[in-house]
N, C-alpha and C positions, 0 to 999 in steps of 0.2 A: 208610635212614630219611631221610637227606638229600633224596635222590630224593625219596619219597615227597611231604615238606616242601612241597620245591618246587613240584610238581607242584598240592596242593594251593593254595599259595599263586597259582600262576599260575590254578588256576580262578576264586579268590577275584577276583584284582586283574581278570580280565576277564569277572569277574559283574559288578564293579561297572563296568567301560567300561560297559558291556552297557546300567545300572540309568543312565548319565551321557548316555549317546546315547538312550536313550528319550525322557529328561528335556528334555535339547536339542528334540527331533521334538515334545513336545508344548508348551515354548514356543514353537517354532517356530510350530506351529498356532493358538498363542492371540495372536500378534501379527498373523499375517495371516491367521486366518479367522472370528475371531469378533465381526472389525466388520462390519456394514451398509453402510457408507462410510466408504472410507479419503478425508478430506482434507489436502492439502499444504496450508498456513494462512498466508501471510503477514499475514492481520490476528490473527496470535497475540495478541497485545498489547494490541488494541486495545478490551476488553473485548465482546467476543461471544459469551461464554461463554450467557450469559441463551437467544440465538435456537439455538445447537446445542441446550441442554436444553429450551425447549422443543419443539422437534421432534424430540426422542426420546421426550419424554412423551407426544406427540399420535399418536405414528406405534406407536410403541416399537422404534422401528431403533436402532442401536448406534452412534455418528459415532464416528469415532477421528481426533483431530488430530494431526497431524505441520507442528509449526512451523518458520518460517526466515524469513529476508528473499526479496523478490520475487526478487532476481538469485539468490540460493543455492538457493531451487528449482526455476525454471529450468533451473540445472546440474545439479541430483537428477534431473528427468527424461529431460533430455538423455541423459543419463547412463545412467539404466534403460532409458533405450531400451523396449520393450516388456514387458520384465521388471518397471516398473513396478507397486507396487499401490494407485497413485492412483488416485481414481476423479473428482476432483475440482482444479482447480489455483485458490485463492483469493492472489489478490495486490493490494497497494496501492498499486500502480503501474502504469497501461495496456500502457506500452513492453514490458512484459516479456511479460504477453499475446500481445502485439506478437507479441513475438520466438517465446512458444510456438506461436503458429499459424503462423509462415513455419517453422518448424521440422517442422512436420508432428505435434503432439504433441498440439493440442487437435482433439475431432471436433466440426463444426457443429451444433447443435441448435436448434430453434424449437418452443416450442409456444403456445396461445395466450394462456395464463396467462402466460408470459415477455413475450410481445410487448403483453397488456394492462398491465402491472403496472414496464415499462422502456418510457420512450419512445425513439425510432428513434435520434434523436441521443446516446442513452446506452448502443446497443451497437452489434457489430458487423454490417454488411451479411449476412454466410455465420452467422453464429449462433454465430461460434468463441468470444466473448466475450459477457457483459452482467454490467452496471454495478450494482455494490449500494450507493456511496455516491459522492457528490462532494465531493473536499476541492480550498480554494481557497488558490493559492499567494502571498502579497501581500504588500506592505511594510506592518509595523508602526511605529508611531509611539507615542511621551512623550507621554501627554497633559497633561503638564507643563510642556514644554520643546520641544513643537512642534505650529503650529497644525494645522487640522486642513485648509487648504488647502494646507499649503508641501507636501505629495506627495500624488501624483494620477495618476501611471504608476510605472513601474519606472524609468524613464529618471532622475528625481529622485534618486535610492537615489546617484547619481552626481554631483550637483549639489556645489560646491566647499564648501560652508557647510555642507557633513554630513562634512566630514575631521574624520577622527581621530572620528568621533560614528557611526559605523557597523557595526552586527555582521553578520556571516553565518555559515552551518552551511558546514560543510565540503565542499570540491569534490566528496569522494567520496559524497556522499549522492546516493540513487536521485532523490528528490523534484528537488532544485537540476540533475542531469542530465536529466531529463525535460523540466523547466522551460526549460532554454538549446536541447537538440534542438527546442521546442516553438518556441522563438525563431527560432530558424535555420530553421526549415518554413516560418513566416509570414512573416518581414520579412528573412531574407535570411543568409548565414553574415558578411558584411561590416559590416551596423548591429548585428548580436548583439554582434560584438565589438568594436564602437567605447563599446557601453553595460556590455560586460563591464569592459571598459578603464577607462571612468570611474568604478566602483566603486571597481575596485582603484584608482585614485588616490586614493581616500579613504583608503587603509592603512586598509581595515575588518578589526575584531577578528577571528579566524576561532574558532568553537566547534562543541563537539562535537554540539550539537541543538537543537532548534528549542525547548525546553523553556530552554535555557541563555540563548539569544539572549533570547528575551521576558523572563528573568532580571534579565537584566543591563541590558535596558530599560528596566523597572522599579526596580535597585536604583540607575541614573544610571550606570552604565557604557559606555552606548549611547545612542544617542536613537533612532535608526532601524534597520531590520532587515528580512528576508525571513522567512519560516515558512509556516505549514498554515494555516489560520483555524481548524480547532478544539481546538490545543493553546492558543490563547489563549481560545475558549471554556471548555476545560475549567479554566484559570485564575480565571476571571472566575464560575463555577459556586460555586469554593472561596472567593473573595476577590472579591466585585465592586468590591469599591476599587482593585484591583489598577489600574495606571497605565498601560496601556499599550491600544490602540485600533488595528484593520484602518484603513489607509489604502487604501482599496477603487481600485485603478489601471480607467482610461482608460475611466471610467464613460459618457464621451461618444463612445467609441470603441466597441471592439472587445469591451471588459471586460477583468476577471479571468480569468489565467488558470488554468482547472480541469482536475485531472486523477481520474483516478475509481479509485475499489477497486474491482474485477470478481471476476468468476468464470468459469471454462471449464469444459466437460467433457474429461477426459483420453481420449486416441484408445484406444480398445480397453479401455474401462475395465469389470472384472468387474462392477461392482454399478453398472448405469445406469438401469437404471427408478428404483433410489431414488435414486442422484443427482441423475438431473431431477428428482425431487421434491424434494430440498433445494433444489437451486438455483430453483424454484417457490416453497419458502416463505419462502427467504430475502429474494425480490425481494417479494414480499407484505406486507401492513398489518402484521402482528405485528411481525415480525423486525426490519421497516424504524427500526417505533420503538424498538425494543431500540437498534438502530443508532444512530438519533441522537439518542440518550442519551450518546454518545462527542461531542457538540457537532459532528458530519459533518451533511452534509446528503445527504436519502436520494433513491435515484433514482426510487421510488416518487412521483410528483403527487400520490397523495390523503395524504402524510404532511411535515406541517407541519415546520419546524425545532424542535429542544426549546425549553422555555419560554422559559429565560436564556439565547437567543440568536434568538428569534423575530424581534427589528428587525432583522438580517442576510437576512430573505429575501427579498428585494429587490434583493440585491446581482445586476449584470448580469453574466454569466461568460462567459467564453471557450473551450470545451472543446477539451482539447489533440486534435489533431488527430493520431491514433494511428497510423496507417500511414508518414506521410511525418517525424514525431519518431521514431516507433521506428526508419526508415532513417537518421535523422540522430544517434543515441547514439553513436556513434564519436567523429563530427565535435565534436560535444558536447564529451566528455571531452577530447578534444585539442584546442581552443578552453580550456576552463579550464585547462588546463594551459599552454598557449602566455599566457596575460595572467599567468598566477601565482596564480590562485586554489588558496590551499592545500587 
């Protein structure tokens, strides 16, 4: 009877393996085959929820996001190698772009709708990248406690009468890394870090985000600072009294420097007729405006800046020069790490 027992019970525990591995194989299935487009998403965050939904309404395709930071998906596809089930690489940082196409992970694409709706200078030559948004990297100023001439480049952020009155995001952010390789591309690895240099002689505060910095601007902990322009947009949306103001650099120069949120197609990606179709509507009038509702400025010409921050488009901008910063990201980090920027 023991036998018996057993016996029985060994069918039982491996009906149910049996009833657990099924289970497995069909969410297996519902994770990677019941989207339309898989995207990697590093504008998780950013609110863009609005232009995925409406281009599942219009379309009725299925997007599935998989968020992360620019440099962690990167590593994901790296990674997957062609096992990938990206079909899409969305990041907020060019360099990384960058780096997926010397990597061999994005496939070039052109169509005419991309090439009408993103002007030349806002993607890439081979069609590995284009641009959905431009955010501008620039010193913030008190409009309390500092005119609105005493900065006017980056170089000032260094000036001796901003000690101890100086905030910055921390060395290891994608944005402030891109920023210095962008440095080192145009004017050299020698004056990047003579202006690196005189920041940190100001013993400027170091925080955790560009949300903290324009914070602490505002609450008199700072006078000066680096950030995005539209994390003080989105400020200034909620609180227009809010006190703090872009000091828009080298207006008589070269500009602002601008780096952009893009989008690739992934090489060998299953679902590519409908990813160029995203990435067609995304660069398009709809989505652009969804977009900069986030206070970004969209790469689309025919789409204006949002209301509460329309006297910024004018601002002159500098766009990071994507090939020869994303060679220079090493040099970058080891540059801030050699002056001390924490």
């Amino acid at each position: 009877m023991a036998l018996r027992w057993t016996r029985k019970r060994l069918a039982m525990v491996g009906g149910a393996a049996l009833v657990v591995i099924a289970a497995l194989a069909v969410a297996a299935f519902a994770l990677t085959g019941s989207a339309d487009i898989v995207v990697y998403n590093g504008r998780s965050q950013y609110g863009d929820e609005q232009a995925f939904k409406a281009f599942e309404e219009q379309t009725g395709l299925k997007i599935e996001l998989r968020g992360g930071t620019a440099p962690e998906l990167f590593e994901r596809l790296r990674r997957e190698g062609a096992e990938t089930p990206a079909d899409l690489l969305v990041t907020t940082d060019l360099a990384n772009l960058w780096r997926a196409k010397e990597a061999g992970l994005l496939e070039p694409v052109t169509t005419p709708a991309l090439q009408r709706q993103v002007p030349e200078r806002l993607h890439d030559p081979d069609g590995a990248w284009w641009g959905l948004s431009t955010r501008i990297r620039t010193p913030m100023r008190s409009t309390e406690r500092v005119g609105p001439d005493e900065v006017t480049s980056y170089e000032d952020l260094g000036d001796p009468k901003f000690r101890g009155r100086l905030c910055l995001r921390t060395s290891n952010n994608e944005y402030n890394q891109s920023f210095v390789a962008d440095q080192i591309a145009k004017h050299g690895e020698a004056a990047t870090e003579e202006m690196l240099r005189s920041w940190m002689a100001n013993q400027p505060r170091i925080l955790g985000s560009d949300v903290d910095v324009l914070e602490a601007i505002n609450a008199g902990r700072c006078d000066v600072g680096l950030t995005n322009h539209y994390y003080l947009g989105r400020e200034l949306k909620e609180n227009p009294q809010f006190a703090v103001a872009p000091a828009w650099p080298d207006q008589d120069g070269a500009g602002a420097h601008a780096n952009l949120s893009g989008v690739g197609l992934v090489k060998g990606a299953e679902h590519r007729a409908n990813a160029i179709r995203l990435m067609e509507f995304l660069t398009a009038r709809e989505a652009q405006e969804a977009i900069v509702e986030n206070s970004e400025f969209a790469v689309n010409p025919e789409v204006p800046p949002a209301a509460h921050i329309r006297d910024w488009a004018g601002v002159k901008t500098d766009p990071i020069d994507v090939e020869r910063a994303g060679q220079n990201l090493s040099a970058a980090v080891a540059l801030m790490q050699r002056v001390g920027w924490e």
